[in-house]
CHARMM internal coordinates of N, CA and C (Angstrom, degrees):
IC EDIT
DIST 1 N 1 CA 1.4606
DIST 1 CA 1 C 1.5258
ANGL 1 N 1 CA 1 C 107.83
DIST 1 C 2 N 1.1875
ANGL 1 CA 1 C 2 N 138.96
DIHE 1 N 1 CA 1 C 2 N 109.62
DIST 2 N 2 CA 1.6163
ANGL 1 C 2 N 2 CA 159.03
DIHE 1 CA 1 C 2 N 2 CA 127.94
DIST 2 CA 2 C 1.1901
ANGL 2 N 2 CA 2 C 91.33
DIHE 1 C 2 N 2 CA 2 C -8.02
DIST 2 C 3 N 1.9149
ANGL 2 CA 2 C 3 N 109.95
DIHE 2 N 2 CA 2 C 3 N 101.72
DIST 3 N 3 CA 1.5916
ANGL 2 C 3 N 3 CA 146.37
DIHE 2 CA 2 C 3 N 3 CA 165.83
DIST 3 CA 3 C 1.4433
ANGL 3 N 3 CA 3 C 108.56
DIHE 2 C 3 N 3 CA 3 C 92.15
DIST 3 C 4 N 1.4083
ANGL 3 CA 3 C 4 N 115.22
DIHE 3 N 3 CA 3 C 4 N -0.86
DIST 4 N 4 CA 1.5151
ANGL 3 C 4 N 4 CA 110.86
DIHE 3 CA 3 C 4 N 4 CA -179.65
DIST 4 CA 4 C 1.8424
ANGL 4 N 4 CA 4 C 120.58
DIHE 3 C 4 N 4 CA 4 C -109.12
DIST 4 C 5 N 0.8280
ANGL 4 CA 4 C 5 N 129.96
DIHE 4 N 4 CA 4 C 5 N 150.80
DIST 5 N 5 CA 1.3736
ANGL 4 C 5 N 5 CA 134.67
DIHE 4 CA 4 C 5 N 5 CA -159.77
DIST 5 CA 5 C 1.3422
ANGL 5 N 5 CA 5 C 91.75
DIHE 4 C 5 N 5 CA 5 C -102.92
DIST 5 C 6 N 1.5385
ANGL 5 CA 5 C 6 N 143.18
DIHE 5 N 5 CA 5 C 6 N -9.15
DIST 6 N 6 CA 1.6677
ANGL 5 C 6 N 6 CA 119.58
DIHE 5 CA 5 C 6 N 6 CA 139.16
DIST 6 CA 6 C 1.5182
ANGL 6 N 6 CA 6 C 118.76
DIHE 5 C 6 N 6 CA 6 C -113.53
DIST 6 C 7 N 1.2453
ANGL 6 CA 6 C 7 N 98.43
DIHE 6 N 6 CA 6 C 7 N -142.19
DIST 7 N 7 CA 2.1450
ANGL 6 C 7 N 7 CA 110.42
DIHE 6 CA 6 C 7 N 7 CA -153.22
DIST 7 CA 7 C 1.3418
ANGL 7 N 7 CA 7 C 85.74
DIHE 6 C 7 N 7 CA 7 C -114.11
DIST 7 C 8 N 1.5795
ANGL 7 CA 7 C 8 N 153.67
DIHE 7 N 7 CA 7 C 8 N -16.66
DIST 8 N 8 CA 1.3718
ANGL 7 C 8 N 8 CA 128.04
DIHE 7 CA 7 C 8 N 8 CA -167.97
DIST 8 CA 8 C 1.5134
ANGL 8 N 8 CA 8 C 98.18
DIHE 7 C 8 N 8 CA 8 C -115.26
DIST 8 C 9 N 1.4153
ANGL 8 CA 8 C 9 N 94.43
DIHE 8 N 8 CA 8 C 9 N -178.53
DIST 9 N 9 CA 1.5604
ANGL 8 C 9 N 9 CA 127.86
DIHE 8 CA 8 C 9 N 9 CA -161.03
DIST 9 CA 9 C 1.4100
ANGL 9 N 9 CA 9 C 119.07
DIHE 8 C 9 N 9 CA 9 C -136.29
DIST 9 C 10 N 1.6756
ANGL 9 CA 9 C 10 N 103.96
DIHE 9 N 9 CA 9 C 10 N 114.80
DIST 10 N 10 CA 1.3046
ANGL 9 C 10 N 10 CA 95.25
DIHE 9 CA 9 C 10 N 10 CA -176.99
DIST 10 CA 10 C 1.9909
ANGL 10 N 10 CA 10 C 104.59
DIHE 9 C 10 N 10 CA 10 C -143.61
DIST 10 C 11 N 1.1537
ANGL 10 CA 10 C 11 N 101.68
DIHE 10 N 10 CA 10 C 11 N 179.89
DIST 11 N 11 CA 1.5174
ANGL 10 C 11 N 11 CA 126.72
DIHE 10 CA 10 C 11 N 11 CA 176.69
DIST 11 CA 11 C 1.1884
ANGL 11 N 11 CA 11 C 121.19
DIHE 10 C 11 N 11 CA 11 C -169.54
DIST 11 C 12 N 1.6860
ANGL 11 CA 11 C 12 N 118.53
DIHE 11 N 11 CA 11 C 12 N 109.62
DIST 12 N 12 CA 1.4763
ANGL 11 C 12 N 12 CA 123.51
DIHE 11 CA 11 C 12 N 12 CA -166.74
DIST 12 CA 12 C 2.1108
ANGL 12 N 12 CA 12 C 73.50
DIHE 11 C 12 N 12 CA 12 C -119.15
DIST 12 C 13 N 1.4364
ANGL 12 CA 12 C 13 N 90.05
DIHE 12 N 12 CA 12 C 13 N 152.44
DIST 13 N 13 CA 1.7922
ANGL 12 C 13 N 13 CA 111.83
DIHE 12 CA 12 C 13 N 13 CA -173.09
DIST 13 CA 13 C 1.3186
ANGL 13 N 13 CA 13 C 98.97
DIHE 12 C 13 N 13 CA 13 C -138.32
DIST 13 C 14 N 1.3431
ANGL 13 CA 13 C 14 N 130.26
DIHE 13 N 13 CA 13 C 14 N 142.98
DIST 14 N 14 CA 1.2956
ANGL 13 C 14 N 14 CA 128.23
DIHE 13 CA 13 C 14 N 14 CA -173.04
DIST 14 CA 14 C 1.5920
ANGL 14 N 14 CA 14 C 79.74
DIHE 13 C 14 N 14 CA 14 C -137.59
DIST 14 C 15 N 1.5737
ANGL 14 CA 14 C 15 N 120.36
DIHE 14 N 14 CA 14 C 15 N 117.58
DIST 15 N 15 CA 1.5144
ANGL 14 C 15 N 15 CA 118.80
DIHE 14 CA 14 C 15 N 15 CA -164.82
DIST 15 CA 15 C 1.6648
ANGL 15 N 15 CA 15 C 97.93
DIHE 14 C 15 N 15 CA 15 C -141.59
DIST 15 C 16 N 1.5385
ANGL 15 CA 15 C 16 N 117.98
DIHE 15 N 15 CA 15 C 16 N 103.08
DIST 16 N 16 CA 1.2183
ANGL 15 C 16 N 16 CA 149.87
DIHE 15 CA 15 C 16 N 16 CA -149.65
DIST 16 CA 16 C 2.0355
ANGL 16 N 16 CA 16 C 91.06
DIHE 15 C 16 N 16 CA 16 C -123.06
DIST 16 C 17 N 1.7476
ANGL 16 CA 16 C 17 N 93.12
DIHE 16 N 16 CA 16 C 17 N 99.17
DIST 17 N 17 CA 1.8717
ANGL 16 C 17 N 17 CA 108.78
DIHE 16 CA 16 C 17 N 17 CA 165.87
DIST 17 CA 17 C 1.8445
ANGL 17 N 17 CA 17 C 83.15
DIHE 16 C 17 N 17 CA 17 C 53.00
DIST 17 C 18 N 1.3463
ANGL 17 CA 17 C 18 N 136.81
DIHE 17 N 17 CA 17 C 18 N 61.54
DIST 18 N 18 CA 1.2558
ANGL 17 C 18 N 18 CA 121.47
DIHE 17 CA 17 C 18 N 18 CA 144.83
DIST 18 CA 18 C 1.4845
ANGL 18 N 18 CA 18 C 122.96
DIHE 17 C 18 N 18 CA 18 C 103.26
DIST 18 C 19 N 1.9585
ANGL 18 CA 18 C 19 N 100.55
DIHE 18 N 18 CA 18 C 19 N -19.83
DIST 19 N 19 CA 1.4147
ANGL 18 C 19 N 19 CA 111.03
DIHE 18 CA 18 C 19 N 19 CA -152.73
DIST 19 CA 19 C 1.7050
ANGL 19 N 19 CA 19 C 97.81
DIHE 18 C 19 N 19 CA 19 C -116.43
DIST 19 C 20 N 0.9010
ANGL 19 CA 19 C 20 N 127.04
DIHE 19 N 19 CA 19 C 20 N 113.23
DIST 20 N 20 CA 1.4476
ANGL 19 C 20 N 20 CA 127.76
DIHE 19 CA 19 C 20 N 20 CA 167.93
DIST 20 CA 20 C 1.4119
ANGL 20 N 20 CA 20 C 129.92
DIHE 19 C 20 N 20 CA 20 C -55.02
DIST 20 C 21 N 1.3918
ANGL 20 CA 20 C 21 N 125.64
DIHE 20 N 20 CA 20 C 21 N 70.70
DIST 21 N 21 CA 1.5484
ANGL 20 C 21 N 21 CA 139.30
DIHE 20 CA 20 C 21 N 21 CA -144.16
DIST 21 CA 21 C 1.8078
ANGL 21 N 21 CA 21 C 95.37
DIHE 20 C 21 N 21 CA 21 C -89.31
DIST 21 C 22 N 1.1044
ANGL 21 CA 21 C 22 N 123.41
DIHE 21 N 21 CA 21 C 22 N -18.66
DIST 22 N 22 CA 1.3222
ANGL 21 C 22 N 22 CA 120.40
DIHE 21 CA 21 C 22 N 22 CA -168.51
DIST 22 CA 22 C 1.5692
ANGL 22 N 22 CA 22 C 110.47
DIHE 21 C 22 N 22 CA 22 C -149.37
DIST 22 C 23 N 1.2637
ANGL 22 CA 22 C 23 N 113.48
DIHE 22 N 22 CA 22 C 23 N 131.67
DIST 23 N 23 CA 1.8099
ANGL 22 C 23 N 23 CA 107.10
DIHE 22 CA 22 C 23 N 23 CA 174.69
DIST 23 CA 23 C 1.2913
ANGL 23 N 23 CA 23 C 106.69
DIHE 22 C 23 N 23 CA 23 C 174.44
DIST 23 C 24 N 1.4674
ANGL 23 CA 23 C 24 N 91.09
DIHE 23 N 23 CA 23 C 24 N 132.25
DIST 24 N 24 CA 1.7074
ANGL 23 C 24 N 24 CA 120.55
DIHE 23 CA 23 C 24 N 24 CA -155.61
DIST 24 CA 24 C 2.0832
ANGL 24 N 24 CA 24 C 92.83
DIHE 23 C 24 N 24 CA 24 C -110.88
DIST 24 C 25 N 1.2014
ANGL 24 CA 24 C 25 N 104.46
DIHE 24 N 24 CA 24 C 25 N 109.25
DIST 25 N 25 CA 1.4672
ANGL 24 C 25 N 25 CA 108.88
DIHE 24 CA 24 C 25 N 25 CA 172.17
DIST 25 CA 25 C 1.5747
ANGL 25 N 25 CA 25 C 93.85
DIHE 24 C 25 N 25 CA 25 C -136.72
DIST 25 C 26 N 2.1453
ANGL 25 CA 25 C 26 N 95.45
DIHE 25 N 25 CA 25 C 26 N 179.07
DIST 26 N 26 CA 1.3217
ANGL 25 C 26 N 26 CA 99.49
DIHE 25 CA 25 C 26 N 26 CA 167.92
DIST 26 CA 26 C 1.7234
ANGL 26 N 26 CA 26 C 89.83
DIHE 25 C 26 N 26 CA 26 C -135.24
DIST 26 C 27 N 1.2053
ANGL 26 CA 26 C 27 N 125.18
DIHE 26 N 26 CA 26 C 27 N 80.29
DIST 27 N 27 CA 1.4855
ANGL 26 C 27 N 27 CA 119.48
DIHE 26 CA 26 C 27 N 27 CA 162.33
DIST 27 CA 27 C 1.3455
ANGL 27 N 27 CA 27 C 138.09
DIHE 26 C 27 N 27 CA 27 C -43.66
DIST 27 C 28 N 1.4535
ANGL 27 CA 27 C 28 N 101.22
DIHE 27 N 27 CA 27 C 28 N 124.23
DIST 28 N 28 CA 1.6500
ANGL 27 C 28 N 28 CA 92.44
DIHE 27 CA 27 C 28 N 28 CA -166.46
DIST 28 CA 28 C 1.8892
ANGL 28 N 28 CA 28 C 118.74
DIHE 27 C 28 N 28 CA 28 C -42.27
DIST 28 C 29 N 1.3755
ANGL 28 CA 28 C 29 N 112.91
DIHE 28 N 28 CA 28 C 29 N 140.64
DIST 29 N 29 CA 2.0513
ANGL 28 C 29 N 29 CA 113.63
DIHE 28 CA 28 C 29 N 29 CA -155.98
DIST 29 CA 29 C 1.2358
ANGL 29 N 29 CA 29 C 108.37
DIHE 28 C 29 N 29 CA 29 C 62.27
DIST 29 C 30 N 0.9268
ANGL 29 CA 29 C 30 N 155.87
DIHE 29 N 29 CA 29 C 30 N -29.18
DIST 30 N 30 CA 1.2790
ANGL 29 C 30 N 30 CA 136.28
DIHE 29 CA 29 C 30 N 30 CA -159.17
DIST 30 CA 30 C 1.5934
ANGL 30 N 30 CA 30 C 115.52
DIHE 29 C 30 N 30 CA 30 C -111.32
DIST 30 C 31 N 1.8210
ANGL 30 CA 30 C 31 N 118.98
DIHE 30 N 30 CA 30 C 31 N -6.98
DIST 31 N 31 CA 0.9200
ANGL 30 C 31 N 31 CA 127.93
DIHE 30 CA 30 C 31 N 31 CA 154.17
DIST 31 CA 31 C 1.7079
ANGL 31 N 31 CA 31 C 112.58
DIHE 30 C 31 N 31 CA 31 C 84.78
DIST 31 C 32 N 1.2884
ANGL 31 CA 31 C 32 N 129.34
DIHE 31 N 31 CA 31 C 32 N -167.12
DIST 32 N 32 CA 1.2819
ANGL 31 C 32 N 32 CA 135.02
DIHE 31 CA 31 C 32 N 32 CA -162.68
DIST 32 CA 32 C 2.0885
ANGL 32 N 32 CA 32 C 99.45
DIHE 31 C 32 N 32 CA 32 C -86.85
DIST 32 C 33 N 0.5148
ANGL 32 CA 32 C 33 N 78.61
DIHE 32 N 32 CA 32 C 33 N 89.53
DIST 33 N 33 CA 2.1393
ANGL 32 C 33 N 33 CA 86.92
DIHE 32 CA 32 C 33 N 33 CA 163.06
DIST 33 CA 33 C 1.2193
ANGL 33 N 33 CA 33 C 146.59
DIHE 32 C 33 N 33 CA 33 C -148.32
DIST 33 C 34 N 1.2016
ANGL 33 CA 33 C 34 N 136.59
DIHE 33 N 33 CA 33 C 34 N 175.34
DIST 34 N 34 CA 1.5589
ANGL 33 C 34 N 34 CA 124.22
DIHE 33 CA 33 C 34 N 34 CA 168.85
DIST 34 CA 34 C 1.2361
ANGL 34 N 34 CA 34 C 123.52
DIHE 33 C 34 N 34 CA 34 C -146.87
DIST 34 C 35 N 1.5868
ANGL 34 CA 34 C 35 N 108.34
DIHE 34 N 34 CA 34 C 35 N 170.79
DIST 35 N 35 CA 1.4529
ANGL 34 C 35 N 35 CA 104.15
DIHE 34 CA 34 C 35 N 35 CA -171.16
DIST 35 CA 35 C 1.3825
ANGL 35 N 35 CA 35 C 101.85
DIHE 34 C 35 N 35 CA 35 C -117.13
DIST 35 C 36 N 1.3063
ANGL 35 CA 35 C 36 N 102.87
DIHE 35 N 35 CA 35 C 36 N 143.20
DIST 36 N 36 CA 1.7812
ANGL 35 C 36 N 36 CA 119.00
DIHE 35 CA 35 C 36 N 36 CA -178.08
DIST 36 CA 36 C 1.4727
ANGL 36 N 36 CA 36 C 88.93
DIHE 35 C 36 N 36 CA 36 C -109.84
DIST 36 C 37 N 1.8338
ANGL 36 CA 36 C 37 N 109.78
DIHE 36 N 36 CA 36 C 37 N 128.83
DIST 37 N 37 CA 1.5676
ANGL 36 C 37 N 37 CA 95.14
DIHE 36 CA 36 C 37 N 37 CA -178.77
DIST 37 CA 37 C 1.2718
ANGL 37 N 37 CA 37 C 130.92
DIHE 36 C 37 N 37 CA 37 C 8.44
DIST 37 C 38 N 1.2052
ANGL 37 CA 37 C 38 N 150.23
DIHE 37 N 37 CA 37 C 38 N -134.78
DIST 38 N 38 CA 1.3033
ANGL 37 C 38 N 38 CA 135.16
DIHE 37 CA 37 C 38 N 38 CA -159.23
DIST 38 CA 38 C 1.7533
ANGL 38 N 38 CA 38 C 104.43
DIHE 37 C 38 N 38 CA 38 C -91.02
DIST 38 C 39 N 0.9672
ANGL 38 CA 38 C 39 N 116.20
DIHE 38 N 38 CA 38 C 39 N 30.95
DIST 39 N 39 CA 2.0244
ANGL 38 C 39 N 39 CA 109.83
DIHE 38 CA 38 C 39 N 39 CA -179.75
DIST 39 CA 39 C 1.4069
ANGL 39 N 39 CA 39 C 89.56
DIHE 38 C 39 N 39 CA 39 C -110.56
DIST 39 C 40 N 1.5555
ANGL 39 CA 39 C 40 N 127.57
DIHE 39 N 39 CA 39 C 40 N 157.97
DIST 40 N 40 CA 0.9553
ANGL 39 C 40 N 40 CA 143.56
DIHE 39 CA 39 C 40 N 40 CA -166.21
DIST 40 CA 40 C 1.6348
ANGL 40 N 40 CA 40 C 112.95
DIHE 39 C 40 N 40 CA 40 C -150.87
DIST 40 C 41 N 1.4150
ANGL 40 CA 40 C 41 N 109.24
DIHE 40 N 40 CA 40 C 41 N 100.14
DIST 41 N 41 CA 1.8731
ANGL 40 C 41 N 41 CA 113.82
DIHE 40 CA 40 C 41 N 41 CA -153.75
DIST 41 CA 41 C 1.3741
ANGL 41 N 41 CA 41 C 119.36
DIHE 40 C 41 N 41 CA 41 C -143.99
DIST 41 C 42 N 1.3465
ANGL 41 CA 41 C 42 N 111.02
DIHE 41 N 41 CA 41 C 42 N 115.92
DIST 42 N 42 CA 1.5509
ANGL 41 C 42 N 42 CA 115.93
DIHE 41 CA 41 C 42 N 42 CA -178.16
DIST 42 CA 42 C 1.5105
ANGL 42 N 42 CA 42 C 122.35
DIHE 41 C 42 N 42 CA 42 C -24.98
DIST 42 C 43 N 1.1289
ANGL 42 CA 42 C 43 N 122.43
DIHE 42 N 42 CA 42 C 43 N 117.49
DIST 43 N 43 CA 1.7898
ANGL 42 C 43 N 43 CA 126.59
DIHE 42 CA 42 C 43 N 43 CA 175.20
DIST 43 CA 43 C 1.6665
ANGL 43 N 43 CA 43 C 99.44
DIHE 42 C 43 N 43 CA 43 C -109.21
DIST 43 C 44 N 1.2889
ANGL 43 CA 43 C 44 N 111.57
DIHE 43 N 43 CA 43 C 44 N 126.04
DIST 44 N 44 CA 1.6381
ANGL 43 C 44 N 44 CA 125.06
DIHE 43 CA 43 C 44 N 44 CA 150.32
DIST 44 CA 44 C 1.4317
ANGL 44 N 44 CA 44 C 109.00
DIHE 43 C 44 N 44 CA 44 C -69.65
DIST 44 C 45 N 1.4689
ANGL 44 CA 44 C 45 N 137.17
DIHE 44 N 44 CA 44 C 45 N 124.39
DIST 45 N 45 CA 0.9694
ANGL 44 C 45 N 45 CA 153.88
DIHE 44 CA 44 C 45 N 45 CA -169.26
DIST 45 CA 45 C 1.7159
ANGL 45 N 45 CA 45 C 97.99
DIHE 44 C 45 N 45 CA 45 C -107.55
DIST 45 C 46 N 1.3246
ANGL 45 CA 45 C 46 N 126.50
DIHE 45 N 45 CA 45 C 46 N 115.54
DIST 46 N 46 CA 1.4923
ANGL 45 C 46 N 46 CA 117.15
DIHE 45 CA 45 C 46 N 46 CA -167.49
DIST 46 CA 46 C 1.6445
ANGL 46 N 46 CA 46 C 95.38
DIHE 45 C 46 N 46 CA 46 C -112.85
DIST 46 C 47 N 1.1599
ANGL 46 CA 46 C 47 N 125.85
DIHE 46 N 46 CA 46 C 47 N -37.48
DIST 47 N 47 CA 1.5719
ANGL 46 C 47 N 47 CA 116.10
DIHE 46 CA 46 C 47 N 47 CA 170.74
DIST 47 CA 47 C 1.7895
ANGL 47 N 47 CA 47 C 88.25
DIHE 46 C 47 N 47 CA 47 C -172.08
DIST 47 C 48 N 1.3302
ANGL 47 CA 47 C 48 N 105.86
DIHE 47 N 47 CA 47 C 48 N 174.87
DIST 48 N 48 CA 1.5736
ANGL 47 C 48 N 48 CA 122.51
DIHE 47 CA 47 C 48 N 48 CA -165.41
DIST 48 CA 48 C 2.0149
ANGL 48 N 48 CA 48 C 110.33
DIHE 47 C 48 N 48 CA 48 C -64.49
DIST 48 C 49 N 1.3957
ANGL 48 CA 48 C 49 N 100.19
DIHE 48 N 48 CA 48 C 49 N -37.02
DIST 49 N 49 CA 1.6048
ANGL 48 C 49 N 49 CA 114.83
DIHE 48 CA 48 C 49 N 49 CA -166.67
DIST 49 CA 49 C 1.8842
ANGL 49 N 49 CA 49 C 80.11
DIHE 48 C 49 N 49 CA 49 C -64.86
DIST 49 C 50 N 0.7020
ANGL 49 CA 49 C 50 N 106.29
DIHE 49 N 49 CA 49 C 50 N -68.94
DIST 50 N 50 CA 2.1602
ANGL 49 C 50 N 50 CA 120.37
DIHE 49 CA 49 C 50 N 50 CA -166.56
DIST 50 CA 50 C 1.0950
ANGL 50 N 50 CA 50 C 115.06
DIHE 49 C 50 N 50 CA 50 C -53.51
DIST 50 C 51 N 1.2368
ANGL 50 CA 50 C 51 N 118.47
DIHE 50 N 50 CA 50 C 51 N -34.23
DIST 51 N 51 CA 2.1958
ANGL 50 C 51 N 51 CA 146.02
DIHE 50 CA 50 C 51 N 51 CA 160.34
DIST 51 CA 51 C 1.7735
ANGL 51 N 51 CA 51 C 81.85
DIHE 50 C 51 N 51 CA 51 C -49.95
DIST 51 C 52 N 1.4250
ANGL 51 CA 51 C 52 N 128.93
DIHE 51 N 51 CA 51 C 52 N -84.94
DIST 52 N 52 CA 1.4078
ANGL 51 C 52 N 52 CA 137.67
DIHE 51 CA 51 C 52 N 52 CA -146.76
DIST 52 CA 52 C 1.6585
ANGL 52 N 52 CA 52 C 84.33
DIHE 51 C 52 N 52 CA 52 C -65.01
DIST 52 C 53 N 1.1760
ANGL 52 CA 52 C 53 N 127.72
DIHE 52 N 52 CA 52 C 53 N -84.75
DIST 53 N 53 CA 1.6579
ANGL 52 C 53 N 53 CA 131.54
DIHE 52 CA 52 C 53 N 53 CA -166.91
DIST 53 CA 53 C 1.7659
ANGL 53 N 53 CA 53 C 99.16
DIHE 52 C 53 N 53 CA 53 C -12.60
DIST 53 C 54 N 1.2433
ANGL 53 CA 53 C 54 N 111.79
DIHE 53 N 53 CA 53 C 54 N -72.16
DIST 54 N 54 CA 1.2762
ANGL 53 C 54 N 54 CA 145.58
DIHE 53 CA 53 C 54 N 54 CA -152.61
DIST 54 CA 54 C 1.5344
ANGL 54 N 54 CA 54 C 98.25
DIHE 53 C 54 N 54 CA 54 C -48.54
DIST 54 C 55 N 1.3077
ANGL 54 CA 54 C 55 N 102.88
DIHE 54 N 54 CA 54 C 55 N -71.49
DIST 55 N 55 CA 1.5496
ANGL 54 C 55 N 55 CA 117.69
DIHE 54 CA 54 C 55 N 55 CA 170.95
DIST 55 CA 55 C 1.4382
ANGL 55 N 55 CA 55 C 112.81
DIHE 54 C 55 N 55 CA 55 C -36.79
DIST 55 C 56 N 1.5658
ANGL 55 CA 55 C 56 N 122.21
DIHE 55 N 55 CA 55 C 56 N -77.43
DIST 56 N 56 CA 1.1840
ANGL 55 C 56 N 56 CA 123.11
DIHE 55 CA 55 C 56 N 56 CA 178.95
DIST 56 CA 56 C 1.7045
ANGL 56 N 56 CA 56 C 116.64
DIHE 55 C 56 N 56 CA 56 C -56.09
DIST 56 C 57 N 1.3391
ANGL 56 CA 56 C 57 N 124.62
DIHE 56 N 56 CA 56 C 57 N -34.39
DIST 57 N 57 CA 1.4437
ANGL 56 C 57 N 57 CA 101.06
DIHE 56 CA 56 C 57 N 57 CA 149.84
DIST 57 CA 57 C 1.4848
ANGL 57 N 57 CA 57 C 157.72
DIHE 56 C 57 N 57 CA 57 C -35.78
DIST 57 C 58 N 1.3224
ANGL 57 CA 57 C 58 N 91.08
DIHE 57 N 57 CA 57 C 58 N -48.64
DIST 58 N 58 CA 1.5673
ANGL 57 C 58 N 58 CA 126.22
DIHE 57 CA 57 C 58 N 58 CA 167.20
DIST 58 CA 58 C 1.3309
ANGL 58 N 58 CA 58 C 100.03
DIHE 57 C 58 N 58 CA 58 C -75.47
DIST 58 C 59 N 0.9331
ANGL 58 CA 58 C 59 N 148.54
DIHE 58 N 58 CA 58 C 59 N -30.73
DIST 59 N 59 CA 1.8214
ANGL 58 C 59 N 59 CA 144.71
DIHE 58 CA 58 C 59 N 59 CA 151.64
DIST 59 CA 59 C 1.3267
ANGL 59 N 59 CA 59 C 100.34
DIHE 58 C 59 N 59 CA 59 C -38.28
DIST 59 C 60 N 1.5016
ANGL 59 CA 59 C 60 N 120.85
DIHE 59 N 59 CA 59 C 60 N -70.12
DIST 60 N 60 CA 1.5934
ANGL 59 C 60 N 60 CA 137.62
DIHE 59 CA 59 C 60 N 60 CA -136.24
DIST 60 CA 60 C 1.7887
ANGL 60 N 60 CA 60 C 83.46
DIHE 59 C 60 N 60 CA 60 C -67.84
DIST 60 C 61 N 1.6051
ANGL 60 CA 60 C 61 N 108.85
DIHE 60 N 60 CA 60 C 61 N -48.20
DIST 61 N 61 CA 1.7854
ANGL 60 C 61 N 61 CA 122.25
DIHE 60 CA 60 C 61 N 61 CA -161.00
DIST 61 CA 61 C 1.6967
ANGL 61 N 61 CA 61 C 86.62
DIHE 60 C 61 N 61 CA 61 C -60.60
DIST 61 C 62 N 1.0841
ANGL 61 CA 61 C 62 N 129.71
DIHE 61 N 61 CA 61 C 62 N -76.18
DIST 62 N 62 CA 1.3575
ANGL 61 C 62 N 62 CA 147.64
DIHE 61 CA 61 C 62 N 62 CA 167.64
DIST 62 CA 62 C 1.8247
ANGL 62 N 62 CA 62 C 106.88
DIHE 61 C 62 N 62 CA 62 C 3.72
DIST 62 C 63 N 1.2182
ANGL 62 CA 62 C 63 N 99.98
DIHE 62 N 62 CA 62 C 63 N -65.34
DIST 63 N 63 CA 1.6532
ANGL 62 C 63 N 63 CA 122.39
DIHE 62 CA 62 C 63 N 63 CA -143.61
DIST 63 CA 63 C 1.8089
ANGL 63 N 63 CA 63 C 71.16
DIHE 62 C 63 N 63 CA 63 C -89.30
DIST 63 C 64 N 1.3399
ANGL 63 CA 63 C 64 N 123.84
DIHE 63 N 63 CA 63 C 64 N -76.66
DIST 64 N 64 CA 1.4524
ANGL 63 C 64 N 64 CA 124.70
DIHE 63 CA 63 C 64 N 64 CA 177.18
DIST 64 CA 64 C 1.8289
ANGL 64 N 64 CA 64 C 116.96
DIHE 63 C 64 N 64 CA 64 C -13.31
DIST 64 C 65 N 1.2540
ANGL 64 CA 64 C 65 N 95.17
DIHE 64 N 64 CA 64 C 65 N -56.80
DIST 65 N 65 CA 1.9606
ANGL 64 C 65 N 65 CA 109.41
DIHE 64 CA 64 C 65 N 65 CA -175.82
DIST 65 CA 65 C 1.0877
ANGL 65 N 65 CA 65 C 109.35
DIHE 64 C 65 N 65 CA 65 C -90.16
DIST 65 C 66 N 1.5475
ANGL 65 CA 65 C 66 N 136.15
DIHE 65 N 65 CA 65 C 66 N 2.43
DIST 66 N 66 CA 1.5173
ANGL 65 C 66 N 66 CA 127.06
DIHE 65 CA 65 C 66 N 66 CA 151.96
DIST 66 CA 66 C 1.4091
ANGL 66 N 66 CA 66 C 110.88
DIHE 65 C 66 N 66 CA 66 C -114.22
DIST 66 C 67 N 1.3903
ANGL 66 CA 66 C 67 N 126.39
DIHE 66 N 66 CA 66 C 67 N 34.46
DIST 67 N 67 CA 1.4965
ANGL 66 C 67 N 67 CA 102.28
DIHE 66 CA 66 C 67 N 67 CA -159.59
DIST 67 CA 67 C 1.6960
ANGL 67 N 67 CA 67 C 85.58
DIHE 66 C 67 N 67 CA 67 C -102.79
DIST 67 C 68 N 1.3853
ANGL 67 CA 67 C 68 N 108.65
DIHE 67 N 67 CA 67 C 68 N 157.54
DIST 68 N 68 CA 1.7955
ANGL 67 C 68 N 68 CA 96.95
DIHE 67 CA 67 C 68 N 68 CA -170.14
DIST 68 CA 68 C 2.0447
ANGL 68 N 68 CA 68 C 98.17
DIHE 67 C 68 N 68 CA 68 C -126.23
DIST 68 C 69 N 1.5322
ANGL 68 CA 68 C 69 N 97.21
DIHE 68 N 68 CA 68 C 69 N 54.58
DIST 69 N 69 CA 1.6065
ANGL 68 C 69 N 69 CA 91.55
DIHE 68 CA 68 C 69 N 69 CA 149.64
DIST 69 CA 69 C 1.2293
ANGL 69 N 69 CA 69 C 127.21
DIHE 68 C 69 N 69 CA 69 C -109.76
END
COOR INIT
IC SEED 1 N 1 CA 1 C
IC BUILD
């Protein structure tokens, strides 16, 4: 993959009422990163198990900083 330091391909979307608030890809050139609502920021991808952890963390942080009780 073009900007990434391995061979696979991915896109995890965390899509909250329609709106895609979170998503961890590596687009071809543009390499392994993600977007936090509208910020857009380099991610080191260290192997697939740490890719999944990572993601679903950043969900939990996510869901934590909008939750409105």
């Amino acid at each position: 993959m073009s900007g990434s330091l391995h061979d696979y391909k991915y896109w995890l979307a965390f899509v909250v009422e329609g709106a895609c608030v979170l998503r961890y890809d590596n687009a071809a050139g543009k390499g392994d990163h993600r977007h936090w609502d509208q910020t857009e920021e380099r991610y080191v991808s260290t192997d697939i198990d740490r890719l999944v952890a990572d993601f679903f963390n950043d969900v939990s942080r996510w869901r934590d900083e909008h939750s409105h009780n």
